[in-house]
PyMOL Python script that loads the backbone (N, CA, C, O; Angstrom):
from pymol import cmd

cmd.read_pdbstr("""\
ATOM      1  N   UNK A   1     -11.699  -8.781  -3.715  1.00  0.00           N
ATOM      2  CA  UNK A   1     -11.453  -7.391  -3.362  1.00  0.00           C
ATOM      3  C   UNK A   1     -11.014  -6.632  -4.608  1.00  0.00           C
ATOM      4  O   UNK A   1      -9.990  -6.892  -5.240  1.00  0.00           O
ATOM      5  N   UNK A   2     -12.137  -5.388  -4.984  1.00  0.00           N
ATOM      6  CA  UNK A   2     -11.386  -4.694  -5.865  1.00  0.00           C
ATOM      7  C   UNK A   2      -9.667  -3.694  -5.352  1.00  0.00           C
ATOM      8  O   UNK A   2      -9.301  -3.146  -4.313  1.00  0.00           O
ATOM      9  N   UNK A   3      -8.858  -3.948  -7.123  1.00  0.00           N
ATOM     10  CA  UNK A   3      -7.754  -3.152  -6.386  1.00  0.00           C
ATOM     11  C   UNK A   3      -8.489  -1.763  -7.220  1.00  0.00           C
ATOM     12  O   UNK A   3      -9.212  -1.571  -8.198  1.00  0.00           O
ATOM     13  N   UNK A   4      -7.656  -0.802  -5.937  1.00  0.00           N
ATOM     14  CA  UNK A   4      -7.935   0.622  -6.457  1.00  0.00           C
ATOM     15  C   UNK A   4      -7.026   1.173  -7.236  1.00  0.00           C
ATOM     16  O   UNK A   4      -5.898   0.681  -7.200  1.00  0.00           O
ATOM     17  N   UNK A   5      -7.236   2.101  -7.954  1.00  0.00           N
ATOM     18  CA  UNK A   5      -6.646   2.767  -9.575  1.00  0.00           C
ATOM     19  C   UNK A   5      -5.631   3.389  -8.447  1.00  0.00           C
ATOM     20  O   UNK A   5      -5.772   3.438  -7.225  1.00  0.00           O
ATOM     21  N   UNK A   6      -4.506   3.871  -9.322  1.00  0.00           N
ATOM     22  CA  UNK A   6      -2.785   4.454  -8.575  1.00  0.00           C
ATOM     23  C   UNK A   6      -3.423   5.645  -8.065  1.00  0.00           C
ATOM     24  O   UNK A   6      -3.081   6.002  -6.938  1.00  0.00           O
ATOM     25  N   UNK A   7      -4.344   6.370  -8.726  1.00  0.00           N
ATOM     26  CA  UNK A   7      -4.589   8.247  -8.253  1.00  0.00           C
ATOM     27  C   UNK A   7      -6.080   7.978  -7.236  1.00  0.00           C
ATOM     28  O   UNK A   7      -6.681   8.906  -6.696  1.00  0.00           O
ATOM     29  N   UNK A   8      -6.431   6.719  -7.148  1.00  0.00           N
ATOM     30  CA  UNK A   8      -7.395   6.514  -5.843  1.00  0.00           C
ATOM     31  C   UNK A   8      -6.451   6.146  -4.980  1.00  0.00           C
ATOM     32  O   UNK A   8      -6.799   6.765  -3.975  1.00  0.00           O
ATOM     33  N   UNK A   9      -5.111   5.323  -4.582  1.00  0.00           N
ATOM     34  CA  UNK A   9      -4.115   5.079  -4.060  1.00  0.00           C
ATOM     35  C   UNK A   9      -3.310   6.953  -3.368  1.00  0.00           C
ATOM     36  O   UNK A   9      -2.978   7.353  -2.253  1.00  0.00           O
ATOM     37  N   UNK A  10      -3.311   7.336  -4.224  1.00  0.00           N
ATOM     38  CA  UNK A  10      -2.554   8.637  -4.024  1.00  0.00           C
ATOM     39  C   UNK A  10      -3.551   9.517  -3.103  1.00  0.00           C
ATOM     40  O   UNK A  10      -3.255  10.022  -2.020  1.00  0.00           O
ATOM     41  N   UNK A  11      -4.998   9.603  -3.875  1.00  0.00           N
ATOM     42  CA  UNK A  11      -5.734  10.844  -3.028  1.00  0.00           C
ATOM     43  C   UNK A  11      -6.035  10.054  -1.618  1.00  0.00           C
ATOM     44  O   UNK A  11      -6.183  10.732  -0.601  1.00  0.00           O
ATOM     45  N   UNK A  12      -6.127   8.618  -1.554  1.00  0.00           N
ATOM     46  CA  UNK A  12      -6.700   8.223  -0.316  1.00  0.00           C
ATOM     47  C   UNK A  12      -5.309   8.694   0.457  1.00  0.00           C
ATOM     48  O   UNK A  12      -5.647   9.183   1.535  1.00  0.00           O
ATOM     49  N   UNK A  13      -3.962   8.723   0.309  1.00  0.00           N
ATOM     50  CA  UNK A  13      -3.383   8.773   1.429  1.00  0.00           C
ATOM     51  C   UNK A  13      -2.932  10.529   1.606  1.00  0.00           C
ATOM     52  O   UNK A  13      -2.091  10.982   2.383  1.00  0.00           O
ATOM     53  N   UNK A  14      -3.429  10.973   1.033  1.00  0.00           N
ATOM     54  CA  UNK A  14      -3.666  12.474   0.940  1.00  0.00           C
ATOM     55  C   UNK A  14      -4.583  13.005   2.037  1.00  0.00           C
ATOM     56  O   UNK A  14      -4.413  13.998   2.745  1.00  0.00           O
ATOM     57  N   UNK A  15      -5.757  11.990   2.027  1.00  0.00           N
ATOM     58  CA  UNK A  15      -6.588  12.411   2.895  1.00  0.00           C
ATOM     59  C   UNK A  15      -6.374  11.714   4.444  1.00  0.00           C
ATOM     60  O   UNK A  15      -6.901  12.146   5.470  1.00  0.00           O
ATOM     61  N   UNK A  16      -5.603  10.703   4.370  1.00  0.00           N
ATOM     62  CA  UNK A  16      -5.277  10.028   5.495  1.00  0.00           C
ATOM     63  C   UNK A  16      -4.295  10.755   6.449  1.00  0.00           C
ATOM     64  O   UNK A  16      -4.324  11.170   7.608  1.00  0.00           O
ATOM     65  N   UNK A  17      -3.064  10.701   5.016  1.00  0.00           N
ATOM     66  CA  UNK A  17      -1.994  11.362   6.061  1.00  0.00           C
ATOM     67  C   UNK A  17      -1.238   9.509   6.325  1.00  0.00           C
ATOM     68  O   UNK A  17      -1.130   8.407   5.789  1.00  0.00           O
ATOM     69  N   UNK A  18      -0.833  10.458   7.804  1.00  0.00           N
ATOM     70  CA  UNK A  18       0.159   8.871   8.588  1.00  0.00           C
ATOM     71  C   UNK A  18      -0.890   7.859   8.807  1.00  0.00           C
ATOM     72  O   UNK A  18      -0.449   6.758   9.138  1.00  0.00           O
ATOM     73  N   UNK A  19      -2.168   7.960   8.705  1.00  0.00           N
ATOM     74  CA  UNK A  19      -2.910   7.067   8.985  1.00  0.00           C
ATOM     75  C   UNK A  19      -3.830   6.175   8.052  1.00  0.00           C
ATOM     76  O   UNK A  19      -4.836   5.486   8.216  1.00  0.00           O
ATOM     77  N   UNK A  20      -2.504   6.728   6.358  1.00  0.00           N
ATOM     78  CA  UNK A  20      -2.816   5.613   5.174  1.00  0.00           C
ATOM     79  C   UNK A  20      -2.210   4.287   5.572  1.00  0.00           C
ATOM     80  O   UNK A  20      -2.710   3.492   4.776  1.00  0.00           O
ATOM     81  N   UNK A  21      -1.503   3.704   6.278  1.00  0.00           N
ATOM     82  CA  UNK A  21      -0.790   2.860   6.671  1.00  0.00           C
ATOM     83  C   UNK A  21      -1.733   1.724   6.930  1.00  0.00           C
ATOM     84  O   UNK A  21      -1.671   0.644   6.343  1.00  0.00           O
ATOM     85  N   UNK A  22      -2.704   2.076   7.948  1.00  0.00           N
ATOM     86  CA  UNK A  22      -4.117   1.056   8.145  1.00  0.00           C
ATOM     87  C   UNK A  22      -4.603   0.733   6.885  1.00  0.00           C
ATOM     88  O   UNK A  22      -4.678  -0.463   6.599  1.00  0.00           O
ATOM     89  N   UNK A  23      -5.031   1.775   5.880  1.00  0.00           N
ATOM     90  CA  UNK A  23      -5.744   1.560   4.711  1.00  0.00           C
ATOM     91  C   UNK A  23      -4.679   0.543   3.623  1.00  0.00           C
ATOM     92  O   UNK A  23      -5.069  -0.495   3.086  1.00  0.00           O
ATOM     93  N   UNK A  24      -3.246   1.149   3.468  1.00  0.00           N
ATOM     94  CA  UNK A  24      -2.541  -0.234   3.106  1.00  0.00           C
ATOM     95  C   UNK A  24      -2.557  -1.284   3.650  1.00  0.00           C
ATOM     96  O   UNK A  24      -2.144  -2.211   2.953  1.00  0.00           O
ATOM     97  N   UNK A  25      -2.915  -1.561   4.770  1.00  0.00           N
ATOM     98  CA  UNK A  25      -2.553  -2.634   5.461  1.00  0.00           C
ATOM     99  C   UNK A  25      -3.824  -3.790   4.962  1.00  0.00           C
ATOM    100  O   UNK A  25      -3.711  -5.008   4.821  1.00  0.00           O
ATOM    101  N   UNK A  26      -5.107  -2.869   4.752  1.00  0.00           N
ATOM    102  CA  UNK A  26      -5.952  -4.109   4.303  1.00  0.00           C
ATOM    103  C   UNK A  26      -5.676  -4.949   3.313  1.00  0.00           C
ATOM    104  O   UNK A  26      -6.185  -6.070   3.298  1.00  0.00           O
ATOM    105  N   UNK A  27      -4.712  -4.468   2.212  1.00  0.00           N
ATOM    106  CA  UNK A  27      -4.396  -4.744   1.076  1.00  0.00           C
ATOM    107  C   UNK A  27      -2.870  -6.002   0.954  1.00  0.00           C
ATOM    108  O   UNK A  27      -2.262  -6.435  -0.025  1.00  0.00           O
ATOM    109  N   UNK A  28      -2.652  -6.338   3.028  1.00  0.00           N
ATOM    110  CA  UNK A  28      -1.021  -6.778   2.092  1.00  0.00           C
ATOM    111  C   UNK A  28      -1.071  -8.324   1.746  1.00  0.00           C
ATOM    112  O   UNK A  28      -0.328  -8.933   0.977  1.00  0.00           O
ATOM    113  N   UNK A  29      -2.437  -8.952   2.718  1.00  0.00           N
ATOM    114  CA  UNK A  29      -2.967 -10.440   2.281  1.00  0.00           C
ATOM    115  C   UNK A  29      -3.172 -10.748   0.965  1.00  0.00           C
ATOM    116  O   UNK A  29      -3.203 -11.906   0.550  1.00  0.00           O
ATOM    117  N   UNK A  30      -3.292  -9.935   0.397  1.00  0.00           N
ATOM    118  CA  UNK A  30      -4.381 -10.155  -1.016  1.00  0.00           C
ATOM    119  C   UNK A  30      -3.096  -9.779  -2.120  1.00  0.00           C
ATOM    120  O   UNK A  30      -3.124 -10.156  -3.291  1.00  0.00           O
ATOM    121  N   UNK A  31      -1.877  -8.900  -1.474  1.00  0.00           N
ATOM    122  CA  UNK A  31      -0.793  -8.746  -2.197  1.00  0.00           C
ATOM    123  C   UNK A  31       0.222  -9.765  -2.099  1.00  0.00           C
ATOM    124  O   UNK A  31       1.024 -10.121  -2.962  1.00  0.00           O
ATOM    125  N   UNK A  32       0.007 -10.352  -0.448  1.00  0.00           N
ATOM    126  CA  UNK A  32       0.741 -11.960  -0.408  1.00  0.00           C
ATOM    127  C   UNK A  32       0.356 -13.144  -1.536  1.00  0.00           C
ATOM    128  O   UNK A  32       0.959 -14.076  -2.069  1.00  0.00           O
ATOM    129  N   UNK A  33      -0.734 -12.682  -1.583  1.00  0.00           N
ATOM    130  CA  UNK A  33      -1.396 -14.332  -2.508  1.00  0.00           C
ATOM    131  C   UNK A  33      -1.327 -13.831  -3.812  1.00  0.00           C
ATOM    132  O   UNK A  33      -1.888 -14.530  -4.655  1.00  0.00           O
ATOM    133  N   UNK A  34      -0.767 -12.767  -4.216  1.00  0.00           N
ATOM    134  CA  UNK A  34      -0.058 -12.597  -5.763  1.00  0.00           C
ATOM    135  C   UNK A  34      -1.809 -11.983  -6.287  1.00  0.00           C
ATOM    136  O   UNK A  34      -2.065 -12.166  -7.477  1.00  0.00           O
ATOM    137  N   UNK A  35      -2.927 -11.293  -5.414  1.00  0.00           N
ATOM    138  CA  UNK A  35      -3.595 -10.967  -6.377  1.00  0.00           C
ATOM    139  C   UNK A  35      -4.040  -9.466  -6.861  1.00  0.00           C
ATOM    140  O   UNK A  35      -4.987  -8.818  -7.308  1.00  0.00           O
ATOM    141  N   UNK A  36      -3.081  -9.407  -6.573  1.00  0.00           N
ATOM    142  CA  UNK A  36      -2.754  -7.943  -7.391  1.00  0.00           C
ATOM    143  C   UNK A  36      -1.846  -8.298  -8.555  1.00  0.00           C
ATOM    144  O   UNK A  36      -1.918  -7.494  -9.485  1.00  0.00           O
ATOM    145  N   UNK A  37      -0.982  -9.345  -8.729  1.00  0.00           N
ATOM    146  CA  UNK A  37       0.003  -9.682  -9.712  1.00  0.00           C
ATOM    147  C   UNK A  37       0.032  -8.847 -11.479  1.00  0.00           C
ATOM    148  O   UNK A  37       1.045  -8.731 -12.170  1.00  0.00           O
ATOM    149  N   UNK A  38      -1.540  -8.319 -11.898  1.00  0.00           N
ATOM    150  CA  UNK A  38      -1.896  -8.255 -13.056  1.00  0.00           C
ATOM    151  C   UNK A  38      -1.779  -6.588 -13.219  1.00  0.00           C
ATOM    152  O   UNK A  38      -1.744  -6.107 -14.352  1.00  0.00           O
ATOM    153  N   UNK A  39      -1.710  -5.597 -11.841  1.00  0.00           N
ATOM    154  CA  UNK A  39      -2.146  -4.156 -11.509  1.00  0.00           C
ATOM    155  C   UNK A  39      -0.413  -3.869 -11.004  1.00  0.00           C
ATOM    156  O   UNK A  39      -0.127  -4.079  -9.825  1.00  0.00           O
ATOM    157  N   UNK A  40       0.354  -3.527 -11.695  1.00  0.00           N
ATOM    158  CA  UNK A  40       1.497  -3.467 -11.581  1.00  0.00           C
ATOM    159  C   UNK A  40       1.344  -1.740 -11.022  1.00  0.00           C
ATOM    160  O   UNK A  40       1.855  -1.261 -10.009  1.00  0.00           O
ATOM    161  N   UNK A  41       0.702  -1.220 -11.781  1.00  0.00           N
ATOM    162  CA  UNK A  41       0.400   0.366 -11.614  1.00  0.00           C
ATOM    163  C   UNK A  41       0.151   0.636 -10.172  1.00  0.00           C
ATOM    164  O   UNK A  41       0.944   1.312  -9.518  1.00  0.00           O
ATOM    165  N   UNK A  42      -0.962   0.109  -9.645  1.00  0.00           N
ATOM    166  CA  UNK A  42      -1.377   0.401  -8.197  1.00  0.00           C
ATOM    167  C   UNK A  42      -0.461  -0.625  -7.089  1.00  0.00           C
ATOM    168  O   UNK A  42      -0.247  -0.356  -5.907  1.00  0.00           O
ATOM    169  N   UNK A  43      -0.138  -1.490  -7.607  1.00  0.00           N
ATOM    170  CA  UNK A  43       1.045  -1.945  -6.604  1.00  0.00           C
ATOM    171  C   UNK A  43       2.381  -1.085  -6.600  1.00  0.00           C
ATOM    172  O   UNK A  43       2.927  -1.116  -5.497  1.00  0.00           O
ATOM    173  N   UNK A  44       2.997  -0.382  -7.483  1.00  0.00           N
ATOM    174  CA  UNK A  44       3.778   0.743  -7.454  1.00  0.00           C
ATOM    175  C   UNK A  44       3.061   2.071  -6.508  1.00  0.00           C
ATOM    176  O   UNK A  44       3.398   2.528  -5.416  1.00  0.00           O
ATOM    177  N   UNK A  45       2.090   2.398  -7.316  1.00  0.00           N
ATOM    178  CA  UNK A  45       1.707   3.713  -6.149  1.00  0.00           C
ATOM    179  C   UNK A  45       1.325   3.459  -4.470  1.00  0.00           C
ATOM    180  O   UNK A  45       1.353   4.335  -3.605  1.00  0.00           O
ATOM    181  N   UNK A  46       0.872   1.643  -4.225  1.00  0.00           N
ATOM    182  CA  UNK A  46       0.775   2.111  -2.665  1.00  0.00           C
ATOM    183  C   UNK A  46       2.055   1.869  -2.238  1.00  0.00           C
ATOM    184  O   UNK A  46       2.226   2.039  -1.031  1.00  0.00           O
ATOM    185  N   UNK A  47       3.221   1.440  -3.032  1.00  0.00           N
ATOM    186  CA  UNK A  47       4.185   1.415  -1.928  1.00  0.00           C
ATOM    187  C   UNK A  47       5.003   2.810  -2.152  1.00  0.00           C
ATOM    188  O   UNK A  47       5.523   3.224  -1.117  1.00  0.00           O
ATOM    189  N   UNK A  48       5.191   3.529  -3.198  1.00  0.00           N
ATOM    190  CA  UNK A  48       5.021   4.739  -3.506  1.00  0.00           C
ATOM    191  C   UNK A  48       4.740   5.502  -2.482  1.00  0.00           C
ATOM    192  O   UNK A  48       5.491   6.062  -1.683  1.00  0.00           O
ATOM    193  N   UNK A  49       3.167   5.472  -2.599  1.00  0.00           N
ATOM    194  CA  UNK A  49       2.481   6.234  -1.185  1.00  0.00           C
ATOM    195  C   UNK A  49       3.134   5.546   0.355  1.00  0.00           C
ATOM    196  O   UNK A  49       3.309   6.240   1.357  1.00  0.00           O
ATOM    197  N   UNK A  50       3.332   4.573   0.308  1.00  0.00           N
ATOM    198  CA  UNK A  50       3.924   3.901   2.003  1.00  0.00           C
ATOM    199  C   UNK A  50       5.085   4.882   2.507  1.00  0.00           C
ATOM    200  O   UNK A  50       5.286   5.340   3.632  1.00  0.00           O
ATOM    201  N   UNK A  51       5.862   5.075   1.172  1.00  0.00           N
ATOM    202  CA  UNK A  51       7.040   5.712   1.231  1.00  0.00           C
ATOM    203  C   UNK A  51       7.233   6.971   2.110  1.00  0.00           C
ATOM    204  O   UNK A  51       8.179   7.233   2.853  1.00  0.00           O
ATOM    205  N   UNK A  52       5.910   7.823   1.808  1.00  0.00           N
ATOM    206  CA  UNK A  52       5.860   9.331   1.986  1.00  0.00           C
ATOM    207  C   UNK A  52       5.316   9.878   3.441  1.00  0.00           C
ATOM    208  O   UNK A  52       5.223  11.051   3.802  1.00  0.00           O
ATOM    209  N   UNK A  53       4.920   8.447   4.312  1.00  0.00           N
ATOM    210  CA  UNK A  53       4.770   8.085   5.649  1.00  0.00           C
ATOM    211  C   UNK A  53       5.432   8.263   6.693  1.00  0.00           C
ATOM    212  O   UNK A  53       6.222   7.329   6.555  1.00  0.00           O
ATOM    213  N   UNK A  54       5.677   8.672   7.494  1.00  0.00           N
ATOM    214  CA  UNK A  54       6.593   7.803   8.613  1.00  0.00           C
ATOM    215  C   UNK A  54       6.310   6.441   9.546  1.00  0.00           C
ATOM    216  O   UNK A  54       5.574   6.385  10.531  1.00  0.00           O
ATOM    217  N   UNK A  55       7.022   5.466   9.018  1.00  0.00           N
ATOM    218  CA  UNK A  55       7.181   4.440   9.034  1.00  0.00           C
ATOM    219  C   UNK A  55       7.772   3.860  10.567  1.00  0.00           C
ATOM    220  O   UNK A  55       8.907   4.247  10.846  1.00  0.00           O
ATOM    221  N   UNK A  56       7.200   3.113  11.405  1.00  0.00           N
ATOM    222  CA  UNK A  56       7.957   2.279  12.589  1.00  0.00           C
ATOM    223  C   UNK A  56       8.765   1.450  12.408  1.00  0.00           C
ATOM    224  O   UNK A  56       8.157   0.733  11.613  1.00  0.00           O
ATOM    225  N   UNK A  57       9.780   0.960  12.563  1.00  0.00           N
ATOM    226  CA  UNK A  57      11.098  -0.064  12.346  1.00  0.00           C
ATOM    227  C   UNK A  57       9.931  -1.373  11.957  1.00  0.00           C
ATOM    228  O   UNK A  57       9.910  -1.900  10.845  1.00  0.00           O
ATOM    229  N   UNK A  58       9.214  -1.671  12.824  1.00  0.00           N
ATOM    230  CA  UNK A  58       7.952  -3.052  12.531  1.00  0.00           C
ATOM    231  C   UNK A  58       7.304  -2.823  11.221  1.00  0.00           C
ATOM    232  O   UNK A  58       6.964  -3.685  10.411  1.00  0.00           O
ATOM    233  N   UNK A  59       7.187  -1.620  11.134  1.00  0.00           N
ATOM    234  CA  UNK A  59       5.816  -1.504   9.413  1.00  0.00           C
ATOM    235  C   UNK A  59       7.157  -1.467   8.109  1.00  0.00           C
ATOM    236  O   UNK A  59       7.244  -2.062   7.035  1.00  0.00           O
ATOM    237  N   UNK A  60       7.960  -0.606   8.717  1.00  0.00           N
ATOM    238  CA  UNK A  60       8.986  -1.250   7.241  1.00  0.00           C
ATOM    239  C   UNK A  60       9.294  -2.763   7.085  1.00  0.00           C
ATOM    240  O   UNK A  60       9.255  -3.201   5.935  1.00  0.00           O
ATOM    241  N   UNK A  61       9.671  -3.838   8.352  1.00  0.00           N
ATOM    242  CA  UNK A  61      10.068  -4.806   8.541  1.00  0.00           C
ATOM    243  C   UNK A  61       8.788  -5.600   7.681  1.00  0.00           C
ATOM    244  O   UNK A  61       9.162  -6.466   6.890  1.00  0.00           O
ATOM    245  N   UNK A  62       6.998  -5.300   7.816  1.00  0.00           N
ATOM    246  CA  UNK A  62       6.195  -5.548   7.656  1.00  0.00           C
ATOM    247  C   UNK A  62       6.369  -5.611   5.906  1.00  0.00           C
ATOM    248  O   UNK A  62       6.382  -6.656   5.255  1.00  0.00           O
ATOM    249  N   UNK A  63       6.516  -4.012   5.262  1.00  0.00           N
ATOM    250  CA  UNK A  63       6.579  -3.760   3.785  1.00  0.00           C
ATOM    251  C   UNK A  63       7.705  -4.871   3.207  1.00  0.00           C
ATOM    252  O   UNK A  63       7.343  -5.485   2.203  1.00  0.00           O
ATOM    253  N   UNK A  64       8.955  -5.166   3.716  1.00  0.00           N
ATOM    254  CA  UNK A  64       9.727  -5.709   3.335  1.00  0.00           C
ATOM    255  C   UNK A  64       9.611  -7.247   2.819  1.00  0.00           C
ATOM    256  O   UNK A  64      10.231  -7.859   1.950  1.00  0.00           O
ATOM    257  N   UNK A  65       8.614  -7.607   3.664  1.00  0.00           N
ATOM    258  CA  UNK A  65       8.099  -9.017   3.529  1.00  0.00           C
ATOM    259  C   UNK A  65       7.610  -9.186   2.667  1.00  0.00           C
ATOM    260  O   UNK A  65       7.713 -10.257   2.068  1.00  0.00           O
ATOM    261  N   UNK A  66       7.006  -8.370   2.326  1.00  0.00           N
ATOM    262  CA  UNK A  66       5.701  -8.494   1.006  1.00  0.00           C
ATOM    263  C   UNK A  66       6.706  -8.381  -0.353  1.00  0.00           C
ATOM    264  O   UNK A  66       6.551  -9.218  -1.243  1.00  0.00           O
ATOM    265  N   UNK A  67       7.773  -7.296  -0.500  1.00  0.00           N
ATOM    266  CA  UNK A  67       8.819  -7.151  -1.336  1.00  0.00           C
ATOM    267  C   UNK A  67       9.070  -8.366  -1.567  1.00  0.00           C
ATOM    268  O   UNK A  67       9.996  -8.674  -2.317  1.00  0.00           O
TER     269      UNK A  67
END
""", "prot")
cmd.dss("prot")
cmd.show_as("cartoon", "prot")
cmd.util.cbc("prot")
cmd.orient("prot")
């Protein structure tokens, strides 16, 4: 899976809205198995972007894990 650049991270949840959350979500397997490890940049902006969400007690509990 390609990772996406921080300002493809930013405009996608621009255009999403509350419903960037799905579009992070494809990403948190591939962030479990450390392979994003090398893209420090775009692992900052989607949780960045997660931030600017409103979040369910479960999807923070969810982000936290991956932390």
């Amino acid at each position: 899976m390609l990772v996406p650049g921080y300002q493809e991270i930013k405009r996608k949840r621009e255009a999403l809205g509350e419903d960037f959350w799905y579009y992070a979500e494809t990403f948190f397997s591939v962030l479990e198995s450390g392979g994003w490890n090398s893209n420090l940049p775009s692992i900052s902006s989607l949780f960045k972007e997660l931030s600017k969400i409103k979040l369910s007690f479960e999807q923070k509990k969810r982000i936290n894990k991956l932390l």
